[in-house]
C-alpha positions in Angstrom: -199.1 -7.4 -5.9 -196.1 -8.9 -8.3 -196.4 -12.1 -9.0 -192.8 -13.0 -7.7 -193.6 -10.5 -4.6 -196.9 -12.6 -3.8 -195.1 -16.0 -4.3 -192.6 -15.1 -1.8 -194.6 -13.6 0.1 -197.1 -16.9 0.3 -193.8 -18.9 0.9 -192.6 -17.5 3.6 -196.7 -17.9 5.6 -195.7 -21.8 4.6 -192.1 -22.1 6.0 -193.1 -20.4 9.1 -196.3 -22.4 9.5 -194.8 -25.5 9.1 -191.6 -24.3 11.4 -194.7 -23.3 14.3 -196.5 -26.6 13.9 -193.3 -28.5 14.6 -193.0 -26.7 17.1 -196.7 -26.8 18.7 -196.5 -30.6 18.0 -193.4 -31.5 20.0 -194.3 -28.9 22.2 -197.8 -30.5 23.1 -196.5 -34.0 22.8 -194.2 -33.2 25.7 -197.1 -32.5 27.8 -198.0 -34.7 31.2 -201.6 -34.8 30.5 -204.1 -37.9 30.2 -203.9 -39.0 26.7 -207.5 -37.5 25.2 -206.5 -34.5 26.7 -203.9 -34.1 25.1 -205.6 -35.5 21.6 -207.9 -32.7 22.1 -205.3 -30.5 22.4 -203.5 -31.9 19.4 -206.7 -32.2 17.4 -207.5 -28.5 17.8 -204.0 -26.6 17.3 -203.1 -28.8 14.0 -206.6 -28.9 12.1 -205.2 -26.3 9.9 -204.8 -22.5 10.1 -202.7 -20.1 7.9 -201.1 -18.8 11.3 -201.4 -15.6 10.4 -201.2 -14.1 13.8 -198.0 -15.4 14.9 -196.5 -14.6 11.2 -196.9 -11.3 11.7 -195.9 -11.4 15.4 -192.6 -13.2 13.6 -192.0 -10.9 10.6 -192.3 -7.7 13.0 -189.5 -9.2 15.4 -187.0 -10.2 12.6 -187.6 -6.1 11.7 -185.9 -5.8 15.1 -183.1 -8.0 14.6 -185.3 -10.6 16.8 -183.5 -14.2 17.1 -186.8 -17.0 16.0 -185.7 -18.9 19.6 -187.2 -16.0 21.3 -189.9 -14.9 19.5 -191.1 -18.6 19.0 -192.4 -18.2 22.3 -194.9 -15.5 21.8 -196.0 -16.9 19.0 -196.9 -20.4 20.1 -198.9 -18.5 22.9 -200.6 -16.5 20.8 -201.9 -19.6 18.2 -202.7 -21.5 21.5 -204.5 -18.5 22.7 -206.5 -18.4 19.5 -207.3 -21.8 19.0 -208.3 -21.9 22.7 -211.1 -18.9 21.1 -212.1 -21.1 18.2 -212.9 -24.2 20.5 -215.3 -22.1 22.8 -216.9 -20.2 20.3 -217.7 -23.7 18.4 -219.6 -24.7 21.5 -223.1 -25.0 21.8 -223.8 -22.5 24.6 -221.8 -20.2 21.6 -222.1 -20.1 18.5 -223.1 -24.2 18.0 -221.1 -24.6 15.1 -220.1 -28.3 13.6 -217.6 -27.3 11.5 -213.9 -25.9 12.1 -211.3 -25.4 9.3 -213.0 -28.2 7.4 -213.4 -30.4 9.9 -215.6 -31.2 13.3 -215.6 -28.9 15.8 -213.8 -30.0 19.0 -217.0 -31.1 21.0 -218.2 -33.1 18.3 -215.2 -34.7 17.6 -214.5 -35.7 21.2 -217.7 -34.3 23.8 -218.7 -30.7 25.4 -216.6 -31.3 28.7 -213.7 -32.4 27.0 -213.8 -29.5 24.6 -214.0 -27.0 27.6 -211.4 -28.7 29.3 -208.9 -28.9 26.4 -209.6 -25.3 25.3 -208.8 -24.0 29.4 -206.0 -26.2 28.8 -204.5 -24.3 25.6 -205.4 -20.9 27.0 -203.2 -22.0 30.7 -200.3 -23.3 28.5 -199.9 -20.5 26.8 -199.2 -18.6 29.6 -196.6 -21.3 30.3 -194.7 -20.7 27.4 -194.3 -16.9 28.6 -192.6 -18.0 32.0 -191.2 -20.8 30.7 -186.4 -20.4 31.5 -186.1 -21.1 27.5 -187.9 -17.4 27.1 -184.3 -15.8 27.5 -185.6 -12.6 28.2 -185.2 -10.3 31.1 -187.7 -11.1 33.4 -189.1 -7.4 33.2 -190.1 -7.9 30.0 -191.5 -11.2 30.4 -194.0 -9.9 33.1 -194.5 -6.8 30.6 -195.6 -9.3 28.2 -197.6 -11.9 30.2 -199.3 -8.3 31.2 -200.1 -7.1 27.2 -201.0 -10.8 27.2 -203.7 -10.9 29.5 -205.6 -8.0 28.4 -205.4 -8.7 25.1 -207.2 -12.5 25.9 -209.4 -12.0 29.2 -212.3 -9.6 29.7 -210.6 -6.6 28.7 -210.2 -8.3 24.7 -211.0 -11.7 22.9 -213.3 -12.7 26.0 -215.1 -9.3 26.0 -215.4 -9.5 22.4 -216.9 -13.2 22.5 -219.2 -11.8 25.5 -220.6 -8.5 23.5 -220.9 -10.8 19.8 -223.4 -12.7 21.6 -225.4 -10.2 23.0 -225.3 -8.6 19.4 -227.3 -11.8 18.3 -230.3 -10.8 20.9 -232.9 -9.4 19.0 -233.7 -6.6 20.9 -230.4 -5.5 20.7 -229.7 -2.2 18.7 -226.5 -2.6 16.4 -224.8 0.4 15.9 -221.5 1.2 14.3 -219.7 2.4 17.3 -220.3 -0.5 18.7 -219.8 -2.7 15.7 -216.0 -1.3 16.1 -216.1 -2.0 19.7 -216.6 -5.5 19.3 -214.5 -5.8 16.5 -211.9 -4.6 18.3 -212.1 -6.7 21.3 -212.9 -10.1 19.1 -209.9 -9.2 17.0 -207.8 -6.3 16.4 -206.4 -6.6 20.2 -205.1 -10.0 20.2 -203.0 -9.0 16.6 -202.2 -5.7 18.2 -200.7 -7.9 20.9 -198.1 -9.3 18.1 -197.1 -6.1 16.9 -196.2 -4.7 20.1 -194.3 -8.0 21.7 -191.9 -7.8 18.6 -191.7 -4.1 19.9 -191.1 -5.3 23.3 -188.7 -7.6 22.4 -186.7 -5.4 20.4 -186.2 -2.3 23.1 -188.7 -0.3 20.7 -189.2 3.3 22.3 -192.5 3.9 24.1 -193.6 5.9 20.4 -192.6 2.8 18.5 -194.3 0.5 20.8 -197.4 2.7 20.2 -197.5 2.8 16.6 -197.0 -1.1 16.3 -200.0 -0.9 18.8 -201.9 1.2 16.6 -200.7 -0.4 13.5 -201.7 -3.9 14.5 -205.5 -2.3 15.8 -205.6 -1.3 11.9 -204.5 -4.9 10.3 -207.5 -6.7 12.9 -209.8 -3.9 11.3 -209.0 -4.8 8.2 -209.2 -8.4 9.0 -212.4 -9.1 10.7 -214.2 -6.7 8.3 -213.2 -9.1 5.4 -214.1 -11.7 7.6 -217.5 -10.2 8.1 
């Protein structure tokens, strides 16, 4: 990449990170909740991330013509959603790490119960944020998306993906590369899938576009969770 091309290009992940955490923050701050709650909350959303989900979930909408007052939505769901992942895959009946983006993870920090219940908490918000009247949005879509939304989280994605990573780690289990894509899939190529195809959504995409986006962001959480690996 240019040099010019990848200082932009590294610019614009920090303006629109630092645009969403404002937005997380006031958004989280606003929240009737008892106060640790809420600190776990707090403590897990802005402990650092590049955001690249949502980024991309952003850049695809503004293809579109996408205002940022709608597609902030998503996006917020979507980092909730994720951080939501990162908090129960830290826990000890998981993968029993101490150590999240630099920092302790959330049941260390604060205690088991409190992690679960601040992680449940994210995951319900999120789904907030999709029904919430500021979503301007036809309501079609909105239930289109709260749909995408759930399969790309619940068993049918990141859960799934959690469920079959773990049973990966059994030692009598027989690793194969099918299923290596499988969970891959699942764990992570659905969930950015999921940002490709809102700004699709959002943008009255036809059913081909929509697919392609689909397909496209599938690809990008290939590409992802294989550097990851």
């Amino acid at each position: 990449m240019d040099p010019k091309n990848k200082e932009n290009f590294l610019s614009s992940i920090k303006n629109h990170r630092i645009l969403l955490n404002s937005n997380l923050e006031k958004t989280l701050k606003a929240l009737r909740a008892p106060k640790e709650l809420k600190d776990v909350m707090l403590y897990s959303v802005l402990s650092g991330g590049k955001r690249i989900r949502p980024y991309i979930l952003a850049e695809t909408s503004k293809l579109y013509g996408i205002k940022s007052s709608i597609y902030k939505h998503p996006c917020m769901a979507v980092e909730l959603a994720h951080c939501f992942s990162l908090i129960f895959d830290d826990l000890p009946c998981m993968d029993n790490d101490e150590l999240r983006r630099g920092k302790p993870t959330v049941h260390l920090a604060f205690n088991e119960a409190n992690a679960l219940l601040g992680g449940a908490s994210l995951l319900v918000y999120a789904f907030k944020i999709l029904s919430l009247k500021s979503f301007k949005i036809e309501n079609k879509k909105k239930i289109e998306i709260i749909n995408k939304f759930s399969d790309a989280i619940g068993a049918e994605g990141v859960l799934s993906g959690q469920y079959l990573d773990l049973e990966a780690e059994k030692s009598n289990f027989k690793l194969t590369m099918k299923k290596y894509l499988v969970i891959q899939e699942k764990k992570t190529s659905l969930l950015l899938a999921f940002c490709t195809l809102v700004a699709g959504i959002l943008g009255n995409a036809s059913i081909k576009e929509q697919e392609l986006l689909f397909e496209f962001g599938l690809l990008i959480g290939r590409i992802f969770q294989t550097q990851d690996d």
